[in-house]
C-alpha positions in Angstrom: 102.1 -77.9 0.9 104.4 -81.0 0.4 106.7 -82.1 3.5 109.9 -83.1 3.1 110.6 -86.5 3.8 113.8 -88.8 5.0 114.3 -86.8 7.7 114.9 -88.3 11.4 112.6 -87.8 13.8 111.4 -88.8 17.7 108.0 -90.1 18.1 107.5 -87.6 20.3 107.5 -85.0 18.0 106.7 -84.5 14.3 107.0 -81.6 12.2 104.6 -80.5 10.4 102.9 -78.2 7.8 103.8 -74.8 9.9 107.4 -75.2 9.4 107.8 -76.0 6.1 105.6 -72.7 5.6 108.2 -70.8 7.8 110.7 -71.8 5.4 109.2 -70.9 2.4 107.9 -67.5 3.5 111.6 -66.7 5.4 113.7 -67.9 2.4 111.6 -65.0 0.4 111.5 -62.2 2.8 114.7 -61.8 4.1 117.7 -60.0 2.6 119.8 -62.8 3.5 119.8 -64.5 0.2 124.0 -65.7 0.1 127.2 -65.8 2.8 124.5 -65.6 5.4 125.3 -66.6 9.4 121.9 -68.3 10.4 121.3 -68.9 14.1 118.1 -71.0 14.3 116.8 -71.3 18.6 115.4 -74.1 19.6 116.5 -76.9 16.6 114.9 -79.5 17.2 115.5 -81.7 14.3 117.2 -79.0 12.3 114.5 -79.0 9.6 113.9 -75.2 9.5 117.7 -74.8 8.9 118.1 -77.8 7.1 114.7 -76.5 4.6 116.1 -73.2 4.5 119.9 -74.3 3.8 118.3 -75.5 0.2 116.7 -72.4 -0.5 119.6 -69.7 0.8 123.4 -69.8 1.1 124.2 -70.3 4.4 127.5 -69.3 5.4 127.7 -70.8 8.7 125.4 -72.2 11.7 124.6 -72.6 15.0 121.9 -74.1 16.6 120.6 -74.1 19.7 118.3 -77.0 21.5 117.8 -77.6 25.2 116.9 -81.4 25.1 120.7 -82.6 23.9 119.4 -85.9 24.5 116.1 -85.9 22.9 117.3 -84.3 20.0 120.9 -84.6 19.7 120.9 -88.4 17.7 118.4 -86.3 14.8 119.6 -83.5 15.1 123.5 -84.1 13.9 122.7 -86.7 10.9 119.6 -84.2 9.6 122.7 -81.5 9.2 125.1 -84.0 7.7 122.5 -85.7 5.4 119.7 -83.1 4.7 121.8 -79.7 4.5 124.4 -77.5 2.6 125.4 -75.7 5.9 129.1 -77.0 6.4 130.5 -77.5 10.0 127.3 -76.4 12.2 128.0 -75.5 15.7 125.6 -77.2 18.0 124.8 -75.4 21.6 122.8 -77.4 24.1 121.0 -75.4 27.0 118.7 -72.9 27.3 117.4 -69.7 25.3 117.8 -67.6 28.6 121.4 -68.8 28.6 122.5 -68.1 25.3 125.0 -66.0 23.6 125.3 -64.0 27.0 128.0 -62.0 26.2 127.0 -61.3 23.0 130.1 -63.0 21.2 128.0 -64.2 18.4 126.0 -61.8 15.7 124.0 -63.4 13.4 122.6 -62.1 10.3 119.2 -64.1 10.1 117.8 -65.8 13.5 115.0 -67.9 13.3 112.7 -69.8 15.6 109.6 -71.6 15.9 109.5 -71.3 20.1 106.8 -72.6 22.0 102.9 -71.3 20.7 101.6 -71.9 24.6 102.1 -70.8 28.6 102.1 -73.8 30.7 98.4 -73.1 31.9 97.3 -72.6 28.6 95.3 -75.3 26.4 95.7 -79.3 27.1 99.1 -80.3 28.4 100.6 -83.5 26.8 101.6 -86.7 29.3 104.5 -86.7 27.8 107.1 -83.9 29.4 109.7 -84.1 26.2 106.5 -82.5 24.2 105.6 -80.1 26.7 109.0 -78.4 26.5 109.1 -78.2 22.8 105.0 -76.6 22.9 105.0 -74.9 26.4 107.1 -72.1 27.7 107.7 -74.5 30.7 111.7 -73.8 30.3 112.0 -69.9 29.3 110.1 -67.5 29.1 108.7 -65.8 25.7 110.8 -62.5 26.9 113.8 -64.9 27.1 113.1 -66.1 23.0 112.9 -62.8 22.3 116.5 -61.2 24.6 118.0 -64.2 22.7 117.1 -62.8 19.6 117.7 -58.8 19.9 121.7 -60.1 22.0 122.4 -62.0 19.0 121.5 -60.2 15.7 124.1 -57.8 14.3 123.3 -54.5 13.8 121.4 -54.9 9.8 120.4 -58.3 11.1 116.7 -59.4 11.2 114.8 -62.4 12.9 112.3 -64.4 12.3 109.6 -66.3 14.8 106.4 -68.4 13.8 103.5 -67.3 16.2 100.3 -69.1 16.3 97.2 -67.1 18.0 96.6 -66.2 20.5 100.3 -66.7 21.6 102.0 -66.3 24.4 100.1 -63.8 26.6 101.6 -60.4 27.7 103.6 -58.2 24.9 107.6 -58.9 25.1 109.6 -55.4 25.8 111.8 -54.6 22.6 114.8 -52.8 23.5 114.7 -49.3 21.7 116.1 -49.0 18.6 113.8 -52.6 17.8 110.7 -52.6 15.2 109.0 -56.1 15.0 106.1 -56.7 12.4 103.6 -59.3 11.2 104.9 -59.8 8.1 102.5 -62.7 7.1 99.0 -64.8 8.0 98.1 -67.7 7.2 94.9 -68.5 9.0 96.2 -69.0 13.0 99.8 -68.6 12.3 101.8 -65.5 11.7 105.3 -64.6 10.8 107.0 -62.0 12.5 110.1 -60.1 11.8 112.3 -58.3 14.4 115.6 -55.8 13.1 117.3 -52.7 14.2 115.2 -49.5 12.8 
């Protein structure tokens, strides 16, 4: 699997094979193939919207990242530079914060949240890494009330999961159905919608 290149990154933090496979399995699966609102949670760098911008028409953005300053300086020029997606709206704080009253409704939501729980595995020395790996700012219920507040009522979501995950099983509102909808060795896909 070839990674796209040119993009701007930290040091900190590269991507990597994982997300270019989120793309390419998202941009096939969902029903969201044309005047699709995309909401992608923790951005980053913007390369899963940026990737998946290329491969579906996005209608309009907006992207959420808690580390404005970490990010924000990649973030911005890999939408102007590396996407289709026209006037993105950038949000800077956290998942648990998000959307709160529900104003927006997305068709497609995707994320690549945090695979680990703060006492889980070896923790980086650098604290900028441990937010974007470790569930050190929200929790994995939070990533997952973000999701089910902001998808409209035939909208589905996307997450990348890598075993063993987070532990404890998130609570899905009723109504909810989430699946693994692919596996790739340690990483899975899953999709939440409406039943």
């Amino acid at each position: 699997m070839n990674l796209p290149k040119d993009y701007l990154q930290p040091e900190f933090f590269r991507f990597g094979w994982d997300q270019v496979f989120f793309v390419e399995n998202v941009a096939q699966l969902t029903k969201f193939k044309e005047n699709c609102h995309l909401v992608e949670l923790g951005a980053g760098s913007g390369v899963i919207s940026c990737e998946l911008s290329k491969k579906i028409q996005i209608e309009s953005c907006d992207l959420l990242e808690f580390q404005k300053e970490e990010w924000e300086s990649y973030l911005i020029p890999n939408l102007e530079h590396q996407s289709s997606i026209k006037n993105p709206r950038f949000h800077w704080g956290k998942v648990s914060e998000f959307n709160l009253d529900c104003s927006i409704k997305a068709d497609l939501v995707v994320c690549n949240p945090p695979y680990f729980v703060p006492r889980d595995g070896r923790a980086s020395a650098d604290p900028r890494r441990n937010i974007a790996h470790r569930f050190v700012i929200d929790s994995w219920q939070d990533w997952i009330d973000a999701m089910v507040r902001t998808l409209k009522p035939d909208g589905e979501a996307f997450w990348l999961h890598r075993d063993p995950g987070p532990s404890g099983k998130p609570i899905f509102p009723e109504g909810y159905d989430w699946q693994h909808v692919v596996r790739s060795s340690r990483m899975r896909i899953i999709r939440l919608g409406h039943l």
